[in-house]
N, C-alpha and C positions, 0 to 999 in steps of 0.2 A: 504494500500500500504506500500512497506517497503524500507527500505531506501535503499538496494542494486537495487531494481528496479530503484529506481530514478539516484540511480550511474551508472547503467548499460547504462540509457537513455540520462545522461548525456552526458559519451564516446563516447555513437554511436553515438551523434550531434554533438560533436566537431569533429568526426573522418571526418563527412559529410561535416564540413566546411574548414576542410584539416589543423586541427592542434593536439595538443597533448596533453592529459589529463595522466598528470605522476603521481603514485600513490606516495604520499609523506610517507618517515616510516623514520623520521631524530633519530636515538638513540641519548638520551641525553636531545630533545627539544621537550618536553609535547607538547599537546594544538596544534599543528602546521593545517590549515586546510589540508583535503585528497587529496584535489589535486594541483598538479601547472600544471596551463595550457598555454599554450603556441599556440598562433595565428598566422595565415598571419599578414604580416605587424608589425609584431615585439612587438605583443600584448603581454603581460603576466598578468596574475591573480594566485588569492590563491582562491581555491571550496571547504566550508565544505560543504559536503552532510546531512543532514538529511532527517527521517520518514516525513510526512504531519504534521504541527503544533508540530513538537519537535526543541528545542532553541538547540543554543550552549552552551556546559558549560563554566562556568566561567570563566579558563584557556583559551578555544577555544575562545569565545568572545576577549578575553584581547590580544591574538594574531592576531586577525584579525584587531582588535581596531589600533597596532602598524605596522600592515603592512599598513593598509590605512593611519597612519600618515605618515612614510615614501616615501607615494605617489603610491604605489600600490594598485588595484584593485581587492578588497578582500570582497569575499562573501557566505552566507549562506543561500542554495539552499535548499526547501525540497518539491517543488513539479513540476510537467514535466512544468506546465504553467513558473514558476520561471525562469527554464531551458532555454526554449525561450525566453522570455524576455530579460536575462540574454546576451543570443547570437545576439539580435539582438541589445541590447544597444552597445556592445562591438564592433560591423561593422559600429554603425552608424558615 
């Protein structure tokens, strides 16, 4: 499987749950994950997508590391089970 499949399956699950998966491209700010998503009820998170069993790199890590210390909800998805899980922690 490859990791646009899993981006693709992403979007069409948040599109299902009636929010917004904006594709992040910050010039300037390496590392940043791919998507900021945006939920009912005033959710917000950071989604690196990767392949099955592939990490973030070093850079990616360290900015996900600083976005959860600032108290957002920042994660690294690489497979559809993830995906679910992911959405339905978020609504609980």
């Amino acid at each position: 499987m490859l990791e646009s499949q899993i981006e693709r399956y992403f979007c069409r699950k948040v599109r299902e749950s009636g929010g917004l998966a904006l594709k992040l491209s910050p010039a300037g700010t390496a590392g940043l994950p791919d998507r900021l998503v945006l939920l009912p009820g005033r959710r917000i998170a950071f989604v690196e997508l990767k392949a099955p069993g592939k990490k973030p790199r070093p850079l990616q890590q360290k900015r996900i590391n600083e976005l959860q210390k600032l108290g957002f909800r920042a994660v690294c998805l690489d497979s559809y089970q993830k995906v679910d899980a992911f959405l339905e922690a978020v609504f609980e």
